[in-house]
C-alpha positions in Angstrom: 46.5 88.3 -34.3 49.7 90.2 -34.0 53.2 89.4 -36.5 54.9 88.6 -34.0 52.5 85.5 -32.6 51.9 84.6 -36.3 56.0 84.1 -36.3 55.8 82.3 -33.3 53.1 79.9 -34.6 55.0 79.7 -38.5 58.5 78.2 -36.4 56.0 76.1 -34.1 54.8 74.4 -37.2 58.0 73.8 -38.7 59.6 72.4 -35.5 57.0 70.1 -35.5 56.8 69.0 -38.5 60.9 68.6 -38.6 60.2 66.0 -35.2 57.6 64.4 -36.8 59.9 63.6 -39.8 62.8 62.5 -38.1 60.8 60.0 -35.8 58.9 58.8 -39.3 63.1 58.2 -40.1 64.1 55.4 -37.5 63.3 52.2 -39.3 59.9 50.5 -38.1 60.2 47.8 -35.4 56.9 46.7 -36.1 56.6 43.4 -38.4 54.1 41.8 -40.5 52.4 39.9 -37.5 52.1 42.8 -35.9 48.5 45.0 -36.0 50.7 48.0 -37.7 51.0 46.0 -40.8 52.0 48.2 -43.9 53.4 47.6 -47.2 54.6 49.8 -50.3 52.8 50.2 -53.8 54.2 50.1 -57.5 52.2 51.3 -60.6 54.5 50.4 -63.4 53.8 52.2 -67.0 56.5 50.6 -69.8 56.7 50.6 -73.0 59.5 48.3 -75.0 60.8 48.4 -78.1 62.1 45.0 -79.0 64.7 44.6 -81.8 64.5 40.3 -82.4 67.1 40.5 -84.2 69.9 41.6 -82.0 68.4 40.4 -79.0 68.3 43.7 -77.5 65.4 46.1 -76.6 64.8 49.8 -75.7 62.8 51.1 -72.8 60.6 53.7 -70.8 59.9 53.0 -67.5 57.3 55.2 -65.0 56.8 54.2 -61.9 54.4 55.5 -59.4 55.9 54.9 -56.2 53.5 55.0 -52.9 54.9 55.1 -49.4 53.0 53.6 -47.1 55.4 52.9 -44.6 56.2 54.5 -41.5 59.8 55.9 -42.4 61.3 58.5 -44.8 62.4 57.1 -47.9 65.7 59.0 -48.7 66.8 56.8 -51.8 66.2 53.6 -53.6 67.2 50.4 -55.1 67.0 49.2 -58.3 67.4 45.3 -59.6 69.3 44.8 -63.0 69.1 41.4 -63.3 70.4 41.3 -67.0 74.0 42.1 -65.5 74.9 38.9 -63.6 74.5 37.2 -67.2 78.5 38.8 -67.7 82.1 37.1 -67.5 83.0 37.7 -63.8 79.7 38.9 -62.0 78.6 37.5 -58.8 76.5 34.8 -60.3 79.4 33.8 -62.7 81.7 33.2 -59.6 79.4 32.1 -57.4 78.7 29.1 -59.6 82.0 28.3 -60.8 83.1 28.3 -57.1 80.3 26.4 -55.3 81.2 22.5 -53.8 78.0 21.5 -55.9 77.4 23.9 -59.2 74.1 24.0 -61.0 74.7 21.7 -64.4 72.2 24.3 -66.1 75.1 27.4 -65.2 78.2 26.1 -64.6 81.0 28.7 -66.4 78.4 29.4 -69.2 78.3 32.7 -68.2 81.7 32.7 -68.0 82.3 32.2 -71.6 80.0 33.8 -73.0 80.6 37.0 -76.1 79.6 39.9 -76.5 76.3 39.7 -78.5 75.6 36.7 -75.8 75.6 38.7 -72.5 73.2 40.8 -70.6 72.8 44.0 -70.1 70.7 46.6 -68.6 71.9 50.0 -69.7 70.7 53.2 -67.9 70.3 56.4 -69.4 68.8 58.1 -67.1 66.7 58.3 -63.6 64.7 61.0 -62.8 62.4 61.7 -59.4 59.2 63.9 -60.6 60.9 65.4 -64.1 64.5 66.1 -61.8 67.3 64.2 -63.0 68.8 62.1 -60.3 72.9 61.0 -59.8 72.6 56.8 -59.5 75.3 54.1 -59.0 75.9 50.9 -60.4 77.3 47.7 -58.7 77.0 44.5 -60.7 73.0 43.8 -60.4 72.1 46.7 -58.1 71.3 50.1 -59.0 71.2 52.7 -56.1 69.9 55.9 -56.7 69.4 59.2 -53.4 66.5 60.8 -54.0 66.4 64.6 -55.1 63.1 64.7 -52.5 63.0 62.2 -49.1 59.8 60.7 -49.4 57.4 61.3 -46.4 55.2 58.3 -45.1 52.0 58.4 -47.3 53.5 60.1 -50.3 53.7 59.1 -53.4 56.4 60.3 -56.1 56.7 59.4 -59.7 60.1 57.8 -60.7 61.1 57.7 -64.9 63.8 55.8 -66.6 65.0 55.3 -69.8 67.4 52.2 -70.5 68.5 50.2 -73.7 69.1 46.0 -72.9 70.5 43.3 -74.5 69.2 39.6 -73.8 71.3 36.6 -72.7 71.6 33.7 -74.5 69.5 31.9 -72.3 71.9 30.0 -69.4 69.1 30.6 -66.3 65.4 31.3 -66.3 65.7 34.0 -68.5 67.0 34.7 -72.2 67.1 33.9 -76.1 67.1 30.4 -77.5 66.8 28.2 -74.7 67.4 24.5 -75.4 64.3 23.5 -77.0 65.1 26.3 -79.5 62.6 29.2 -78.0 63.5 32.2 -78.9 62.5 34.7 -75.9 62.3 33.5 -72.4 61.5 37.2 -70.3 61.9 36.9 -66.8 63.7 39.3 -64.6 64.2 41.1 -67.8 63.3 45.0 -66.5 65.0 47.5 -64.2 63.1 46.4 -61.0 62.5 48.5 -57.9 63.5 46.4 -54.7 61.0 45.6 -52.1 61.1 47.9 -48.9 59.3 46.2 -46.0 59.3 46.2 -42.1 63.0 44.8 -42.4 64.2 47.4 -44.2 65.0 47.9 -48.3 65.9 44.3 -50.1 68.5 45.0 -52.4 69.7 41.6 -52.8 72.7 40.9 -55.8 71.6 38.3 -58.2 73.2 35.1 -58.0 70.3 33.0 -59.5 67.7 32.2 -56.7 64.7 33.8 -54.8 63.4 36.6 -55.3 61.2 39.2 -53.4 59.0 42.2 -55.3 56.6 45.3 -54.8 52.9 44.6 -55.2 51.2 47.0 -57.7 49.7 47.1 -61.1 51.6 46.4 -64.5 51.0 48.1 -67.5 53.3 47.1 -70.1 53.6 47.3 -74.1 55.9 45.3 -76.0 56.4 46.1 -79.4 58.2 42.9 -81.3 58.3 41.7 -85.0 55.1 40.9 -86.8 55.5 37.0 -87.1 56.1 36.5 -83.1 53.5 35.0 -80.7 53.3 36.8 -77.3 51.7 35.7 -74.0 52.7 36.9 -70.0 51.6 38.2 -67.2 48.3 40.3 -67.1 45.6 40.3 -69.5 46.0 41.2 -73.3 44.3 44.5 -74.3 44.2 44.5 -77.7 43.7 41.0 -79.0 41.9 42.2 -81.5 44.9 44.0 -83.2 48.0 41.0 -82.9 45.6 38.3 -83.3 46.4 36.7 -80.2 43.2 34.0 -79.6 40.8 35.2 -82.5 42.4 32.7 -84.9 39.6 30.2 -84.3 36.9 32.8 -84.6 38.2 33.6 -88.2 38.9 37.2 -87.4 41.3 38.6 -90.1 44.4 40.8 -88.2 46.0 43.4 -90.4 49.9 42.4 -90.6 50.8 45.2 -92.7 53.1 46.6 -90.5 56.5 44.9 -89.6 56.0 45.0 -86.0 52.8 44.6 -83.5 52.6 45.9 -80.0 51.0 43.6 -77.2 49.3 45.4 -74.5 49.0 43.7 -71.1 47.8 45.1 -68.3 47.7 43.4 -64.8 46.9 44.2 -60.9 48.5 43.1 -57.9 51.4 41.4 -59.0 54.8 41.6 -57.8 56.5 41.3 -61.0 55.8 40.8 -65.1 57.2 37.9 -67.2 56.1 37.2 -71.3 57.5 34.7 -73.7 57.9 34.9 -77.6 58.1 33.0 -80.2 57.6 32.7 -83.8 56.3 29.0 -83.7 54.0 29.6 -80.6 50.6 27.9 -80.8 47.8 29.3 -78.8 45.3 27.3 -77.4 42.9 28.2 -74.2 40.9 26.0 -71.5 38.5 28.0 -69.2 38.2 27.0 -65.5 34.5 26.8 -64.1 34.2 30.1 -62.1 37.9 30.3 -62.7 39.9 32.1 -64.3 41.1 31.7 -68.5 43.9 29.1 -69.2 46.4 29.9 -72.1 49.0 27.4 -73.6 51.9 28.7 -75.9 54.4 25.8 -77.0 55.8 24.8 -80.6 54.4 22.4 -82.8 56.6 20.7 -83.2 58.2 20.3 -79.7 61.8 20.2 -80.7 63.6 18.4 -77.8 67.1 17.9 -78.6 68.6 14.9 -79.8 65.3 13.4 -80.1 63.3 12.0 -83.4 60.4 13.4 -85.0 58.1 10.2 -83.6 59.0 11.2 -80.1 58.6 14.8 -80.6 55.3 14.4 -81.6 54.6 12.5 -78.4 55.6 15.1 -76.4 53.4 17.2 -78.8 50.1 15.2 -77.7 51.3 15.3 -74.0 51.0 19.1 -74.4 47.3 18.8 -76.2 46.4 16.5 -73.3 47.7 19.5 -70.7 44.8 22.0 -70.9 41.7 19.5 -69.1 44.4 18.2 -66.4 45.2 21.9 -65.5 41.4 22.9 -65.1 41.2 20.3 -62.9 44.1 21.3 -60.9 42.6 24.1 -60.9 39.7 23.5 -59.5 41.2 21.0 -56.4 43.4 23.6 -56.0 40.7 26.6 -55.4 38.8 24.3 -53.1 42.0 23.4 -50.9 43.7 25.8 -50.6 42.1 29.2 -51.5 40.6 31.1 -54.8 43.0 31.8 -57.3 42.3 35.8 -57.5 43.4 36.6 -61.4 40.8 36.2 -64.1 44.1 33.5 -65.9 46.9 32.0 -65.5 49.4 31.6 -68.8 51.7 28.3 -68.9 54.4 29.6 -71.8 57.1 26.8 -73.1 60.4 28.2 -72.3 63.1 28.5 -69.9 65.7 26.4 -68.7 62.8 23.7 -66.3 60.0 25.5 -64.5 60.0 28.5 -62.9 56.8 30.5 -61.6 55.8 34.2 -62.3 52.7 36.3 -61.5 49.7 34.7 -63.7 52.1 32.1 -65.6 54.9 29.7 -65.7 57.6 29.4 -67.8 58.7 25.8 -68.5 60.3 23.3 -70.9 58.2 21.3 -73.1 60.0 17.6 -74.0 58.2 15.9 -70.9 56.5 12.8 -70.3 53.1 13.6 -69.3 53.4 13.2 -65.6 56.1 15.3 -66.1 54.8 17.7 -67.8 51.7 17.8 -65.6 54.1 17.7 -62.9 56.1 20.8 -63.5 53.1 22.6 -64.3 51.4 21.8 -61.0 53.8 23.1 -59.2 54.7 26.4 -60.8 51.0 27.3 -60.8 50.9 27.0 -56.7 53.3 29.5 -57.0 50.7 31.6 -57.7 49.6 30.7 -54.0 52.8 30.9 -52.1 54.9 33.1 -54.3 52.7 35.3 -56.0 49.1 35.8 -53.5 50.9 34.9 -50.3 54.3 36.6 -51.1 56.4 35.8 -48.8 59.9 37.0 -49.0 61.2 33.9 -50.7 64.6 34.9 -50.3 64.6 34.8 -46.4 61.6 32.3 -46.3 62.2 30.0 -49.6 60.9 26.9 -47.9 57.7 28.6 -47.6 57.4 29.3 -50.8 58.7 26.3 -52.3 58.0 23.7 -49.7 54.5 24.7 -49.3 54.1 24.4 -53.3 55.7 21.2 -53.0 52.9 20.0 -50.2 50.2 21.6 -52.7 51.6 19.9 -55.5 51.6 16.7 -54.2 48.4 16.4 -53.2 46.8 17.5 -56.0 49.3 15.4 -58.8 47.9 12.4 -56.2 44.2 13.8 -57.1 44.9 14.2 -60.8 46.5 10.5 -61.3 44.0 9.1 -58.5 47.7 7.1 -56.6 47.2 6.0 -53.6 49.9 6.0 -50.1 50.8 8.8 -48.9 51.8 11.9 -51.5 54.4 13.1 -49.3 56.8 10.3 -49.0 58.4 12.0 -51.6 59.4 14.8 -49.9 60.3 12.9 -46.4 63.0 10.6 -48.4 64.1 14.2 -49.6 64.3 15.8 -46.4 65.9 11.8 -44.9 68.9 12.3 -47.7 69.7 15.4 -46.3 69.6 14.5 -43.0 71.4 11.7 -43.8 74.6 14.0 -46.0 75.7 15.7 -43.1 75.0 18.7 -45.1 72.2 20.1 -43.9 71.6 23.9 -42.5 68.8 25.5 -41.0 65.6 26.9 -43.3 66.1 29.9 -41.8 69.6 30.5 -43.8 68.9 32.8 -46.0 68.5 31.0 -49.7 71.5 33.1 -51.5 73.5 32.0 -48.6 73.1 27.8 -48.4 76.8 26.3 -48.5 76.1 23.9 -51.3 73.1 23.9 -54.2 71.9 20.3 -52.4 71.3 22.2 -48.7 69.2 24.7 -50.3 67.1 22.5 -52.5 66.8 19.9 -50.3 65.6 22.7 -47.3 63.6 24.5 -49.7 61.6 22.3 -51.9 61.6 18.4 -49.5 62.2 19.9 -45.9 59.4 22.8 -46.5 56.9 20.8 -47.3 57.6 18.2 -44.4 56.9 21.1 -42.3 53.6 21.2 -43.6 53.1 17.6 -43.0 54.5 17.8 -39.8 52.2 20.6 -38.3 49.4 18.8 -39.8 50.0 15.8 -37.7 50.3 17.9 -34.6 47.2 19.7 -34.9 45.0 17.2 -36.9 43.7 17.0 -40.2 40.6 19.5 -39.5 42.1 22.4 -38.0 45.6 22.2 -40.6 42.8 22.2 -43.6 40.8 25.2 -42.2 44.3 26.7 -41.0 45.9 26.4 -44.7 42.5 28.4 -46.0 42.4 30.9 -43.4 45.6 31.3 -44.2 45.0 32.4 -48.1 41.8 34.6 -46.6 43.8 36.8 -44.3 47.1 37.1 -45.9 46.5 36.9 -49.8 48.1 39.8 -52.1 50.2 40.7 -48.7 54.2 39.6 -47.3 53.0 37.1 -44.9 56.0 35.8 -42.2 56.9 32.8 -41.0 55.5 33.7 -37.3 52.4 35.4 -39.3 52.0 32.0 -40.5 52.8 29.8 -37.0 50.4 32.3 -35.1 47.8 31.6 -36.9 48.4 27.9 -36.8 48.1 28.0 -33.2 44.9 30.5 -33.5 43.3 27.5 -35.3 44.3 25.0 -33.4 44.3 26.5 -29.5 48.1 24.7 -29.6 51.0 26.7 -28.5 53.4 25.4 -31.9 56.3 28.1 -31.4 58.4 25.0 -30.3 58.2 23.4 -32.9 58.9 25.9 -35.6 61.9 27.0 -33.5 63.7 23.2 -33.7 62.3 22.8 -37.4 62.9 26.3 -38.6 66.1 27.2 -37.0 68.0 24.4 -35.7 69.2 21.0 -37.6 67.9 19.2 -35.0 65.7 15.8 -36.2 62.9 13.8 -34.6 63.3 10.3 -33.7 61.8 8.2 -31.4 61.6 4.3 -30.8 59.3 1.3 -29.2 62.5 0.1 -27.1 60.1 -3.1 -25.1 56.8 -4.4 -24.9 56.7 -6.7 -21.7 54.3 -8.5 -19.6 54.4 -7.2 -16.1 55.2 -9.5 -13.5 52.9 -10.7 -11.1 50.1 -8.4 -12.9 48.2 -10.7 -14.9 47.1 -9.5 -18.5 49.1 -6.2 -18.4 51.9 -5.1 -20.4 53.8 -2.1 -20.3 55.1 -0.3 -23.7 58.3 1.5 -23.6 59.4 4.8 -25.5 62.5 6.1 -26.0 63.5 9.8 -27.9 66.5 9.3 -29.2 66.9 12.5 -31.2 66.9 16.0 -30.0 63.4 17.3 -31.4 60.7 16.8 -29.4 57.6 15.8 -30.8 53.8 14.1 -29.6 53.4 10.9 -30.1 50.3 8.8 -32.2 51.2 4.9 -30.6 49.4 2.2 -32.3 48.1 -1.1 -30.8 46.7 -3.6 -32.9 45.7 -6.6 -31.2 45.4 -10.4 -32.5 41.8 -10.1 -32.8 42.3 -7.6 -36.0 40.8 -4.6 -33.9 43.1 -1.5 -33.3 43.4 1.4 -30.7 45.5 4.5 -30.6 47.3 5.8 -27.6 47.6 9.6 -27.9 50.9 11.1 -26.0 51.1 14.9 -26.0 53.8 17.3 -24.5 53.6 20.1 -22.0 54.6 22.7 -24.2 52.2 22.3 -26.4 49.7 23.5 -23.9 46.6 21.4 -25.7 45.8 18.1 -27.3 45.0 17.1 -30.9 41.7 15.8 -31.6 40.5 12.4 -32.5 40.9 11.6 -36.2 39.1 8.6 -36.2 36.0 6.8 -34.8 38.3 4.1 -33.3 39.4 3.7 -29.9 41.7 6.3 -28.5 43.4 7.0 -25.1 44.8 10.3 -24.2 47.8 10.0 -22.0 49.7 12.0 -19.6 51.9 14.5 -21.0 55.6 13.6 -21.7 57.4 16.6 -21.0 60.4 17.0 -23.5 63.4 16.8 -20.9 62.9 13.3 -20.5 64.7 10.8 -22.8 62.1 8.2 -21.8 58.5 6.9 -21.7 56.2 4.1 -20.5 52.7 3.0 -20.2 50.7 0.2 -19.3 48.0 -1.3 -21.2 45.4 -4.1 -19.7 45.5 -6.4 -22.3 47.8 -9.8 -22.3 51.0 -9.4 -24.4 49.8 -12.8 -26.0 47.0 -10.5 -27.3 49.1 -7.8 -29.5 49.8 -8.3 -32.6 52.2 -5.0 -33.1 53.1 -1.8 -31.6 53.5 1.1 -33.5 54.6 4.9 -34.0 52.4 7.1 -36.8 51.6 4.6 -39.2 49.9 7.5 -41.2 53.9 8.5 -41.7 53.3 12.1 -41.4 55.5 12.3 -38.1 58.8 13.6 -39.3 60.9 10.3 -38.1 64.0 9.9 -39.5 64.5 6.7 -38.4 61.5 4.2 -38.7 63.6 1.0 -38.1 62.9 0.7 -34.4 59.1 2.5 -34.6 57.0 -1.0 -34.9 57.4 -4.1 -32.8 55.8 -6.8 -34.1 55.2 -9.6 -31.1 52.6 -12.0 -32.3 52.3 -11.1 -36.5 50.3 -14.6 -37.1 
């Protein structure tokens, strides 16, 4: 083979490797319900040097960054959380500016000093050893890269930064208000999440958040006397002490300081707790994974006397055997928890979930303190192993863990009615305020605290209740665990989720998530008559009305003066399908009521001097915001 044809081929290769690159450069179109699904890969190494005195700490950070998306990565983000805890940062005016502040913020931040502020100070940023330039904006770090990174490449990105810890105001921070001294969340220089929509550098004003999946390895080197639990699993027990206390192992304390070792896979993100007056104290779930408790003995809730603190005390001995056996319901309804434990650390400013733990206050009543623990730990569902973007989708994360929740604090407490009620009066007061926006607004972006919470937390989980009376009880419970099967330790959607709804069910739902999901619009429908029909002896025709401007199937109730029931099952055309029988009662399916039409009405052959009521969903799950007009009683005696 001549030069010249060698040449030839040489410029061939470089031309198309140079197309190939730029078309890897226009930004994906495909999504996460799509059969292209990607997404990127973190291996954090960091080790942390934590001066307790100061409240300030030194670090190293390596991470391993894999591309596995389609597109050239020609820079990246960074999230410096520490630096919205400052006089004038986003989060500072955000909450002194809002119609409906949070009480726990407020202009805290606002007045904070010096030593009380946070921090994240970066020395330097380097891409494989080469030093890189990087800008700063409030909690955002943005940083080109000295080498774009081609799909399927990996590149290795260092930093070394010194940080000072808040005097604890949100979440994270020193001193919180039962006295613990670090509360760690958010606390590290955090690579943003790149996905199918793009990088997610998102300022922090004090809500969701969105992360990498990878694997954490992280020491934290702290003063002698302090008690340390987080994410991951604790290498070297062995050497702090942590858990061998009972087994009268003897730890050598000679040094002044003791460095924890955790290490942790799949996990979007790293949280640990500290405390000199930490008790430790583990429960093991059957076939489960390893509980761990750290809370003070005393619990020192202000304002409170050392009898009641020593209630609240007991409640927290009493919390290990509850939690196994949320545990377990949990596992069983809605997926295996995939970490060998889960670590439930006093702390914080309320409750607020992390990968393998919870951070949360300890002065609670038992149901409270159940209660809040419940919840954060089916974050480890629908934050954590189903990580949806909770900033875009945070009624998914938090609605659904409010629908988990309830179900299981109904198990755990053996109540009866229905567990969601809760949530419905929640999701009927913002209906009701005239404030309410669509989930799909973004969570930073809710007009007032009260929208957002409301949407999130009551709202989310009414969608889940909602869907479930649609489709039946059978294929929602199936749907909810093949749910965890195909999209744990992945970014699932909203439509990832709705498709496979209707994959389980053989229901076309997209109507429905479109009026819940991204319009204001309510459901409410009304029994406007029951009447005997003239000159047709022993008939009586029901009349329907929809009086608001969601559409939705209908489950009418007849009970008749005999004490015997039977259900009269209304779908709608655009559903495309029917929900099954729940019940071994009697049950009619009747013709479709297409959604245009404001009104219904069907005949029965029973005497009106026979029926006792008429009814709309008695099981309550129907999203109704009006019940007053969904029971006509005609002969209650």
């Amino acid at each position: 083979m001549n030069k010249r044809i060698l040449t030839s081929i040489f410029f061939l290769y470089i031309g198309c490797a140079y197309l190939l690159a730029q078309e890897a450069s226009i930004p994906s179109v495909k999504s996460a319900y799509t059969a292209g699904y990607w997404q990127q890969e973190v291996d954090y190494t960091m080790d942390i040097l934590v001066d307790a005195r100061a409240h300030r700490f030194t670090g190293n950070q390596r991470v391993v960054y894999t591309n596995n998306s389609p597109d050239v990565i020609d820079r990246v983000f960074y999230h410096l959380y520490f630096n919205a805890f400052q006089p004038g940062s986003m989060m500072d005016v955000r909450s002194r500016t809002i119609e409906d502040p949070d009480g726990r913020i407020r202009d805290r931040i606002f007045n904070l000093k010096e030593n009380e502020i946070g921090y994240h100070e970066v020395q330097s940023l380097r891409q494989d050893g080469q030093e890189l330039r990087f800008n700063i904006e409030g909690t955002i770090l943005q940083a080109p890269l000295a080498r774009p990174l081609l799909p399927g490449e990996q590149t290795i990105l260092e930093m070394d930064f010194e940080s000072q810890v808040p005097l604890q105001i949100r979440r994270s921070g020193w001193n919180n208000s039962e006295g613990v001294e670090f509360s760690m969340s958010q606390w590290y220089p955090k690579l943003a999440e790149y996905d199918y929509r793009g990088w997610h550098p998102n300022p922090y004003i004090g809500r969701e958040f969105h992360g990498v999946f990878g694997r954490f390895d992280v020491k934290i080197t702290i003063d002698k006397d302090y008690v340390v639990g987080g994410t991951g699993v604790l290498q070297n027990p062995n050497q702090v002490g942590y858990g061998y206390e009972d087994e009268g192992i003897q730890v050598n304390h000679d040094t002044s300081k003791l460095t924890w070792h955790f290490l942790a896979d799949e996990v979007l993100d790293f949280f640990w707790g500290a405390d000199p007056d930490f008790i430790h104290v583990k429960a093991q779930v059957p076939n489960g994974p390893t509980l761990h408790f750290l809370y003070q003995d005393p619990i020192l809730a202000v304002n409170k006397t050392a009898e009641e603190n020593e209630v609240y005390l007991e409640y927290w001995k009493r919390l290990p055997k509850l939690i196994v056996q949320a545990f377990e319901y949990a596992n069983a309804n809605f997926g295996t928890y995939p970490y060998p434990q889960f670590t439930t650390i006093q702390g914080g400013d309320g409750g607020m979930e992390y990968p393998m733990g919870t951070l949360i206050t300890g002065a609670r009543n038992l149901k409270s303190l159940v209660g809040v623990t419940v919840h954060e730990l089916y974050h480890s569902w629908y934050q954590n192993v189903l990580a949806t973007n909770e900033a875009l989708y945070a009624w998914m994360d938090e609605g659904f863990t409010s629908f988990a929740s309830n179900e299981t604090m109904q198990y755990l407490f053996e109540s009866t009615g229905n567990p969601h009620a809760g949530s419905m009066r929640g999701y009927q007061r913002l209906v009701d305020s005239g404030k309410e926006e669509p989930m799909a607004t973004h969570a930073d972006h809710y007009h007032t605290n009260f929208a957002y919470g409301r949407a999130a937390y009551s709202k989310g989980a009414v969608y889940l209740n909602q869907i479930r009376y649609i489709i039946g009880e059978q294929a929602f419970r199936s749907g909810m665990l093949r749910y965890h099967k195909e999209w744990k330790l992945k970014h699932p959607t909203d439509l990832d989720f709705i498709r496979l709804m209707e994959k389980e069910s053989g229901m076309i739902l997209d109507w429905f998530h479109e009026y819940f999901v991204h319009t204001t619009k309510t459901i409410d429908y009304g029994i406007t008559s029951v009447e005997a029909i003239e000159n047709q002896i022993g008939v009586t025709q029901i009349y329907l009305k929809r009086i608001g401007l969601m559409p939705a199937p209908l489950d009418i109730w007849v009970e008749y003066t005999d004490g015997s029931k039977e259900e009269f099952y209304i779908p709608m055309q655009i559903m495309r399908g029917e929900k099954p029988a729940e019940h071994d009662g009697k049950r009619v399916i009747m013709s479709d009521w297409p959604w245009v039409k404001p009104s219904y009405s069907f005949t029965i052959s029973v005497p009106i001097e026979n029926i006792r009521s008429v009814s709309i969903d008695p099981t309550e799950r129907l999203a109704d915001v009006n019940t007053t007009n969904n029971v006509i009683l005609l002969n209650p005696n």
